[in-house]
Wavefront OBJ file of the C-alpha trace (Angstrom):
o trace
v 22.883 -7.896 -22.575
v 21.742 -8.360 -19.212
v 25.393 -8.284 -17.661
v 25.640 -4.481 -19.986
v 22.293 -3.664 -18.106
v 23.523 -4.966 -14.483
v 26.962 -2.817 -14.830
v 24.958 0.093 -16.290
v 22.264 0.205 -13.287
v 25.345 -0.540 -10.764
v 27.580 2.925 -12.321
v 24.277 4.985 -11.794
v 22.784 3.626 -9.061
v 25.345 2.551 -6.309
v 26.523 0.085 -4.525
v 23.641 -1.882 -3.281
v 22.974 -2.618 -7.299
v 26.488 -3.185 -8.032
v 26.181 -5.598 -4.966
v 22.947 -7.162 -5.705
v 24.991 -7.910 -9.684
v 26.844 -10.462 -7.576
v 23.836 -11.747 -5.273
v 25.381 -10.897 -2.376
v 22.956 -8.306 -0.518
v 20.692 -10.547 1.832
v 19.490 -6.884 3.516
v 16.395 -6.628 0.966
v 14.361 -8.968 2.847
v 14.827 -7.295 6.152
v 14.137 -4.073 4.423
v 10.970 -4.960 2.910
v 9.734 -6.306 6.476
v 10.860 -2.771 8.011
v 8.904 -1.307 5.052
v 5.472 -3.027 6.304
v 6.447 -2.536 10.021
v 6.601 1.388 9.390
v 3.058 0.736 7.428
v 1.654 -0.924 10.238
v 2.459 1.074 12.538
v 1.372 4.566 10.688
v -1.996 3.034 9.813
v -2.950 0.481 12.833
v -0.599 2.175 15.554
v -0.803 6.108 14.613
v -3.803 5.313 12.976
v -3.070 7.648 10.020
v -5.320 7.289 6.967
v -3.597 4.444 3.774
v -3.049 7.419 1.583
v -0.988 8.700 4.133
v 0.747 6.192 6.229
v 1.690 4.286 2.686
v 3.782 6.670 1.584
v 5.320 8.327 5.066
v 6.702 4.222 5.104
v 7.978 4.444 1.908
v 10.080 7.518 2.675
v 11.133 6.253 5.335
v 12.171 2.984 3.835
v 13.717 4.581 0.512
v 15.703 7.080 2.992
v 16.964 3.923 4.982
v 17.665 2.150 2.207
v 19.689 4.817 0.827
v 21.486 5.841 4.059
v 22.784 2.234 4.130
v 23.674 2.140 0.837
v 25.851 4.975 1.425
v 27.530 3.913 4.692
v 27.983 0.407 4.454
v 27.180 -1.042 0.730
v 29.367 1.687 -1.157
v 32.728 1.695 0.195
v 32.162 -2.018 -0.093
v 32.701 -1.153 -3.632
v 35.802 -3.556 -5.176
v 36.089 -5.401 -1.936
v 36.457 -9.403 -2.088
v 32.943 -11.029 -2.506
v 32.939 -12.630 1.329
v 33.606 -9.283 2.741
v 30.515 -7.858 1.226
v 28.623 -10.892 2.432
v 29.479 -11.072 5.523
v 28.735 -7.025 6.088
v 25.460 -8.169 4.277
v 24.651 -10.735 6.642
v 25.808 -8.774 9.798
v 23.714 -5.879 8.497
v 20.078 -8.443 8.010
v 21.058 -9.521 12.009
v 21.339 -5.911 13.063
v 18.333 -4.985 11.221
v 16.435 -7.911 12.579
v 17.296 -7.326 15.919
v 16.012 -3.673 15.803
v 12.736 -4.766 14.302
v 12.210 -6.835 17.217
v 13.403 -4.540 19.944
v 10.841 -1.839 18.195
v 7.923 -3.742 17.495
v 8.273 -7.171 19.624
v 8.711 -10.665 18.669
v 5.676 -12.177 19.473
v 2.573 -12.390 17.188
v 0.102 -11.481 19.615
v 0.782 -7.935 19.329
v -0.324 -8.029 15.563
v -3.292 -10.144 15.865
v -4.816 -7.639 18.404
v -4.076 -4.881 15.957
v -6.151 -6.641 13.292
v -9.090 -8.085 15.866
v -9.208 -4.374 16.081
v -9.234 -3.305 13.043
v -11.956 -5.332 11.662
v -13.672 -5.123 15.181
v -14.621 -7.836 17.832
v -16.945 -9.553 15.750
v -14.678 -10.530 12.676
v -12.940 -13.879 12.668
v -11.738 -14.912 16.259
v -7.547 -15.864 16.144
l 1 2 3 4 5 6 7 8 9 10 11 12 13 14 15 16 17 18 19 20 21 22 23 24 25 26 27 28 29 30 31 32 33 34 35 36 37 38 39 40 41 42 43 44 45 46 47 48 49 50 51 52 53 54 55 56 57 58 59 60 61 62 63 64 65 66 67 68 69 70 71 72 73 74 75 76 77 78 79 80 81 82 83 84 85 86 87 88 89 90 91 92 93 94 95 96 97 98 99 100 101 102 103 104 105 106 107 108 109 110 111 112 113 114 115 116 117 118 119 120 121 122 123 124 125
C-alpha cells in the first residue's frame, strides 16, 4: 500500500517525491534551514511583523523548492540511483555554501539578533 501511495504522490507531484521514494534527496535539510534563514531575516533583520514574515519565507521556500525541483530533480527522472545522489549531494553543498555567503557562518551574528530581540536585560550569551 505504501509503495501504491509513494508511486501515486511521485506521478502527481514530481520528481523530488519520486526521488525522495528512493531516499535519495539529502536537499530537504538544507531547505528547511533556508526556510528559517528567510524567517529570520524578515522578522529580526527586516523586522516585519510573524504574520507577515512567516509566510513571505514560506513563498519563498515553496517557490525554491519548486524551481529546483524543476531544473535539477525532474530530468533526473529514470536516471541510475548514484546520479541522482550525487546531484543531491552537490545541490545540499551549493545550497550550504550560499546560506553562508548570505547570512555568515559564525553564530555571533544570531545571538545579537536575539540579545536584541528580547532586549539587553534577558539572558546574557
Amino acid at each position: 500500500m505504501t509503495l501504491l501511495t509513494t508511486e501515486g504522490l511521485s506521478r502527481n507531484f514530481g520528481g523530488v517525491l519520486a526521488v525522495d521514494a528512493v531516499n535519495f534527496n539529502l536537499t530537504q535539510g538544507e531547505i528547511l534551514l533556508l526556510g528559517a534563514l528567510f524567517i529570520w531575516t524578515f522578522t529580526l533583520g527586516v523586522k516585519l511583523p510573524w504574520g507577515i514574515g512567516v509566510p513571505i519565507a514560506l513563498v519563498c521556500c515553496v517557490g525554491m523548492a519548486l524551481i529546483l525541483e524543476r531544473a535539477l530533480f525532474r530530468p533526473l527522472i529514470g536516471e541510475s540511483p548514484f546520479t541522482v545522489f550525487m546531484a543531491s549531494i552537490a545541490l545540499l553543498i551549493l545550497l550550504r555554501g550560499i546560506a553562508q555567503l548570505v547570512w555568515g557562518q559564525r553564530l555571533d551574528r544570531f545571538r545579537r539578533y536575539c540579545r536584541r530581540a528580547r532586549g539587553a536585560s534577558a539572558h546574557s550569551w
